[in-house]
N, C-alpha and C positions, 0 to 999 in steps of 0.2 A: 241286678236281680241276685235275692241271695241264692248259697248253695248248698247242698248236705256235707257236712263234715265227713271226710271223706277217711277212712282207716285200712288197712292192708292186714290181711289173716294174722300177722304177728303181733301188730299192734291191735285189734281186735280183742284174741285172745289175754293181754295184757290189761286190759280194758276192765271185760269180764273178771278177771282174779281180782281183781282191787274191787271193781263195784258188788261182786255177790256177796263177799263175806263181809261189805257194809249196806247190804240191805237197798242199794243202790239199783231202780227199776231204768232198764237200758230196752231202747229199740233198736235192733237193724236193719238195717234196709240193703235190697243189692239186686242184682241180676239173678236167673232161676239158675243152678248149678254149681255158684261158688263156695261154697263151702258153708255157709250161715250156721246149719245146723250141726252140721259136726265139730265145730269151734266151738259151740258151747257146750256139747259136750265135752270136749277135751277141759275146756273151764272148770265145768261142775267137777272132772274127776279132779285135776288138777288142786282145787280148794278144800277138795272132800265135802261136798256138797251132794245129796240127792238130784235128781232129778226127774219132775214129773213133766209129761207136754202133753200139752193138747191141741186139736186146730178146729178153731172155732168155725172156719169154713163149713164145716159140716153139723154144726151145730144149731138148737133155734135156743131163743135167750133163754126157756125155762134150763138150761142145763149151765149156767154159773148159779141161777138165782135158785134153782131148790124145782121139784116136781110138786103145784099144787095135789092138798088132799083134805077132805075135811075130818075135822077134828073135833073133840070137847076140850072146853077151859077146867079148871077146878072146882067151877060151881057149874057145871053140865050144858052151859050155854055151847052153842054149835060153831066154831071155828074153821078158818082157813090157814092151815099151817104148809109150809113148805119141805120138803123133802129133800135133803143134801143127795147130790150125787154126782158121776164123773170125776172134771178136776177138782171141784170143791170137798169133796166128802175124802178125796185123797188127803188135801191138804189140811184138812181139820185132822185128819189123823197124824200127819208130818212129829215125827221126833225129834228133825235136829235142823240143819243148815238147810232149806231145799228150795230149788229153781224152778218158779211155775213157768212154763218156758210155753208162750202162744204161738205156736208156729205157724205159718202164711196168715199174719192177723187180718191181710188187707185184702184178703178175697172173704173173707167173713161179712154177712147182711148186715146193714147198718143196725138194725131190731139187737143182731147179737154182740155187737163191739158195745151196744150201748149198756148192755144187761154187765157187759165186765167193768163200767166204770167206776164206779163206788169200789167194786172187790179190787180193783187195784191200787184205791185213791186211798181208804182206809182199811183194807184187809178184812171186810165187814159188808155183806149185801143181807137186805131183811136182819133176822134172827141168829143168820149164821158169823162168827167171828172167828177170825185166821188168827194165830198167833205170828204178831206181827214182828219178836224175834228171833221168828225160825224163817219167814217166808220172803223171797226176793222175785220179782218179776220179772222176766225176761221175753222179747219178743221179736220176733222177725217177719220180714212181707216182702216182697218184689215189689217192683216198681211198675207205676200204673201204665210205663208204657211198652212192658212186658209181655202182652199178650198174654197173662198170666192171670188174668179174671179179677185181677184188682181193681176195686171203683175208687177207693182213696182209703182215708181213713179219720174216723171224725175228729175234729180239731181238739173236742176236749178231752180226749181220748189221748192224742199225740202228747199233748201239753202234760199229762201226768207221768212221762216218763222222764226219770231224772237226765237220761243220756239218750240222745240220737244220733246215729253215725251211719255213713253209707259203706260197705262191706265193698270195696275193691279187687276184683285177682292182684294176683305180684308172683311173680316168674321164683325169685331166690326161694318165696316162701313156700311153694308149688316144691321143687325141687326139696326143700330138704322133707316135708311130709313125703314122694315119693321116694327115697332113699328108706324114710323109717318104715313104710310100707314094703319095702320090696319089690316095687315093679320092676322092669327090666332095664338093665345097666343102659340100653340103646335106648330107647325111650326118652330116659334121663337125659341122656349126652344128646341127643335130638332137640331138647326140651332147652338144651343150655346154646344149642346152637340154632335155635330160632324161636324165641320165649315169647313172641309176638303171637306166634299161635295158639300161647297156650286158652286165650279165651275173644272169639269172635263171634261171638253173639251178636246176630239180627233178628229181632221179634219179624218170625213170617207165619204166614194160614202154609205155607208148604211141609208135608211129614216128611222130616230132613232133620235129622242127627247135626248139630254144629259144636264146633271145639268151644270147650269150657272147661273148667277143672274137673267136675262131675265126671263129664261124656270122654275126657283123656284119661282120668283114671281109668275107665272102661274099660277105653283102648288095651291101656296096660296090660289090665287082664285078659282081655283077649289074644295078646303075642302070647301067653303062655297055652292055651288050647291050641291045638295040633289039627285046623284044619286045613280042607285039602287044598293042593297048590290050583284046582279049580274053581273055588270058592273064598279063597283066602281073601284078594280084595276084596267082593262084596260082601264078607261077613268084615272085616276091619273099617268100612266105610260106612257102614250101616250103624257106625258108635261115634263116627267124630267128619265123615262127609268125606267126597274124592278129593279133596284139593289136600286137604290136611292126611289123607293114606297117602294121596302118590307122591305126596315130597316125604314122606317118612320111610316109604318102602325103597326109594333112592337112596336117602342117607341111611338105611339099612344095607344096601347094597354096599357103599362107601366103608363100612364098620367092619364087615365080613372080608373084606380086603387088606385091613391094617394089622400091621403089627400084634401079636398079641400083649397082654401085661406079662405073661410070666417070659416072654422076649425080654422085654423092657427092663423086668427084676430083675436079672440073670446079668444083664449088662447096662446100667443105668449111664455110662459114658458112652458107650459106641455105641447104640440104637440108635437107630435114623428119629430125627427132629422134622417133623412135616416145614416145608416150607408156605408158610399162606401165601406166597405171591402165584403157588403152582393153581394148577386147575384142582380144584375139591379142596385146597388147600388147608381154608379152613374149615370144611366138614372133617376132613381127616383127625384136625387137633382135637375138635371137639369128640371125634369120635376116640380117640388116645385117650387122651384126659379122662373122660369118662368110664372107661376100661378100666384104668390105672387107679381110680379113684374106688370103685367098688372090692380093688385086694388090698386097700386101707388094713394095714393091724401094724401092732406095737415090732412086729419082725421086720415087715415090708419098708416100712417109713425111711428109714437112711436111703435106701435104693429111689424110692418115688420120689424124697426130695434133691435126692442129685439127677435124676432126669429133668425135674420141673424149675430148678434151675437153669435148664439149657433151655426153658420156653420163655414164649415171650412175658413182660409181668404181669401182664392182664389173665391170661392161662395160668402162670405158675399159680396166682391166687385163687382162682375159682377152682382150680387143682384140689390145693389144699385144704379149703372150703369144705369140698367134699367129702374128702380123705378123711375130717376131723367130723362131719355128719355120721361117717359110714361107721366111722371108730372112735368115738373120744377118746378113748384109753391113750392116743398115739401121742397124745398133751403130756404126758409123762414119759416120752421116749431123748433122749438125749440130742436127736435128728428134728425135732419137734423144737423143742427149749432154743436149742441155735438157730434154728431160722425163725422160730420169734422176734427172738431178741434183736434179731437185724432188720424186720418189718414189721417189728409190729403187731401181733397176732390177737389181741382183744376182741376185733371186731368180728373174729372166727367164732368167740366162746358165749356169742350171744344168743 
């Protein structure tokens, strides 16, 4: 049986930049929560693209094809002409590069996927005609077995997009979008020491919060609200479920015990090196690591790469990883350029 070609946010993302600004019409497909929609926006900004979206979910077909009205012809005979509006009357005004982007195509009535198939096949439904080099399709749906109200999607429908691909989570990728966001260094260092959670998704009829990229950025932002130590778990468990708060609020515990980074800068030889074989061993590193990786700058770098050489190489590199997310700048520090060059460092600058 075949399978949906399957792509991770990064590769995604790569995807989209090459097929928009060649007019190339891409579906997605994935789980509710992973990122679908925000990837293409980072796309459109990334190419300098517009972007307009719609969801036909909520739509019935007269709204691609025009709102019947009657009309006269030029010799006074009595007409039925159509009336642009919504996404269509946007995109006939379009000025430059722009992404008609259908977001949850696949809970839309089959009446309405069907009224979009001509406007995405030739940029042209009735009377009305898209300029076909300004406009790119893009579109996204959950998967029918979702719990997400999708029945499918029609076949000739599927068939007119140049690209299909199923939207994956990926833990690295997760990681450096929360580093550019700023969620919280523990969070992070949580996320790097048990990436397996970051998305467990099970379609259930239960009203229950589960880990997903969506529901842990939440999280995120909810470490920074200051509620009270009475409520604290049920308001963090209410965004991502108990199983995934009380191993977090443990390796929070863990993190608040370690060494600090400005410890660590201060004396990057004689700071204690967690041993993994100890108990928390390694929740500690990753709790270090991740500490040390958020005071990333062009000053700190000499100090963080002589600690992270005393780790083991699987840490020193996600170390650094990090360190070059939080701060690129440090690619240009002298401390940076030498440990390159002795590992390698390419695969940090992608």
């Amino acid at each position: 049986m075949s399978t949906t070609i399957q792509v991770t946010p990064r590769q995604l993302r790569e995807v989209l930049e090459t097929a928009i600004p060649n007019k190339r019409k891409v579906l997605i497909v994935g789980a509710p929560g992973i990122g679908k929609t925000d990837i293409v926006t980072q796309a459109c900004h990334a190419v300098g693209a517009d972007l307009i979206s719609a969801h036909p979910v909520v739509e019935d077909p007269t709204v691609p094809g025009g709102m019947p009205y009657a009309s006269e012809d030029t010799e006074g005979n009595r007409i039925a002409e159509f009336l642009p509006f919504g996404l269509t009357r946007k995109l006939m005004a379009a000025t430059g590069l722009t992404a008609a982007f259908l977001d949850d195509l696949g809970q839309a009535a089959p009446a309405t996927q069907a009224a979009y198939m001509n406007l995405i096949l030739k940029n042209q439904i009735g009377d009305h005609v898209l300029d076909a080099d300004k406009i790119v399709w893009i579109a996204a749906t959950n998967r029918k077995g979702d719990r997400a109200g999708v029945s499918g999607i029609l076949e000739p429908l599927k068939s007119r997009f140049h690209i299909l691909v199923e939207l994956i989570p990926d833990p690295e990728d997760w990681t450096a979008y929360a580093i550019r966001a700023k969620l919280p260094v523990q969070l992070i260092a949580f996320m790097r020491f048990r990436p397996e959670l970051l998305h467990q998704f099970e379609p259930t009829a239960a009203m229950i919060n589960q880990p997903c990229p969506r529901t842990v950025t939440h999280f995120g932002q909810l470490l920074g609200d200051e509620y009270p130590d009475s409520v604290r778990y049920q308001a963090l468990s209410g965004a991502v479920g108990e199983g995934f708060t009380a191993e977090y609020l443990a390796f929070e515990g863990v993190y608040r015990e370690c060494p600090g980074p400005a410890e660590i800068l201060l004396d990057p030889k004689g700071a204690p090196v967690p041993d993994l074989n100890a108990e928390n061993g390694m929740a500690v590193t990753y709790a270090i690591t991740g500490s040390l990786a958020s005071m990333a700058s062009p000053d700190a770098i000499e100090s963080i790469v002589t600690y992270g050489a005393r780790l083991p190489a699987e840490f020193s590199a996600k170390l650094m990883r990090d360190c070059y997310q939080h701060d690129p700048r440090i690619k240009n520090s002298h401390a940076w350029i030498q440990w390159a060059s002795t590992t390698g460092a390419d695969l940090f600058l992608n």
